[in-house]
N, C-alpha and C positions, 0 to 999 in steps of 0.2 A: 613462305620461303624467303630467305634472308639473302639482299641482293650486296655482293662484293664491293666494299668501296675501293673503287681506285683515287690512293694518290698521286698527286703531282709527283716527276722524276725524284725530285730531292730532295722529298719528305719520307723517302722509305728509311730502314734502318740497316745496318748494314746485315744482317744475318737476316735477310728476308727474304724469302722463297719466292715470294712475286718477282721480286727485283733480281732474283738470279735467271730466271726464269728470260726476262728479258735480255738480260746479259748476253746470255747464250743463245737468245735467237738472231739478235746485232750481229757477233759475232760470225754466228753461221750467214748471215745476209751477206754481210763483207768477203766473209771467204770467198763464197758462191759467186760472187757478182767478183772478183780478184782471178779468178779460175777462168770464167768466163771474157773476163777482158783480156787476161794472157792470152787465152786460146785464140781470141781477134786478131792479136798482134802476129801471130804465128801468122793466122790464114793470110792476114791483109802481106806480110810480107811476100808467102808465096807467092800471088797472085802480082805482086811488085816486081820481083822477081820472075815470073813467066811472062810477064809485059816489055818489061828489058830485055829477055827472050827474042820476043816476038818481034822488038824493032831494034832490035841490035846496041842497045843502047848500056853500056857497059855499066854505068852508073847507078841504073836505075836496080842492074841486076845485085849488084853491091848494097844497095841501101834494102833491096828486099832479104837478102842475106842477113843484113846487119838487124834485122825487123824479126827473122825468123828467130837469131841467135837470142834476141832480147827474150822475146819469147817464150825461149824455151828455160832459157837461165831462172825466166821468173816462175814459170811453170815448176821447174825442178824444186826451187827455196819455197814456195807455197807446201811442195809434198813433205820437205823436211822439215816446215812448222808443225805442217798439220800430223807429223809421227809425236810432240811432245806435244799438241794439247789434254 
């Protein structure tokens, strides 16, 4: 049985099925983990926001707003990359 050599990143060629291979798992990692840190930023704001809430603190409820808004902004530009990959 003939065991696969891997090369180093920048010795493949560019039509090479390994290296696309890898491409596209990069790619989905970053997405994934970009989806995922949007989604924090939403929650963390809410929670910013219910805390300004909870001690009347005008500010705070403002900056959880402005946290949920970023958010969801980035949230939405992720879903309208991810229509043209």
């Amino acid at each position: 049985m003939a065991v696969a050599q891997h090369l180093p990143r920048g010795r493949h060629q560019a039509g090479d099925r390994h290296l696309k291979f890898h491409e596209d798992r990069d790619n989905l990692a970053v997405s994934v983990l970009d989806k995922i840190t949007n989604k924090v930023q939403v929650l963390a704001g809410q929670a910013t926001e219910k805390y300004g809430q909870a001690t009347g603190n005008k500010q705070q409820q403002g900056r959880g707003r402005t946290n949920q808004a970023r958010g969801n902004s980035k949230q939405a530009a992720q879903k309208i990359k991810d229509m043209f990959k």
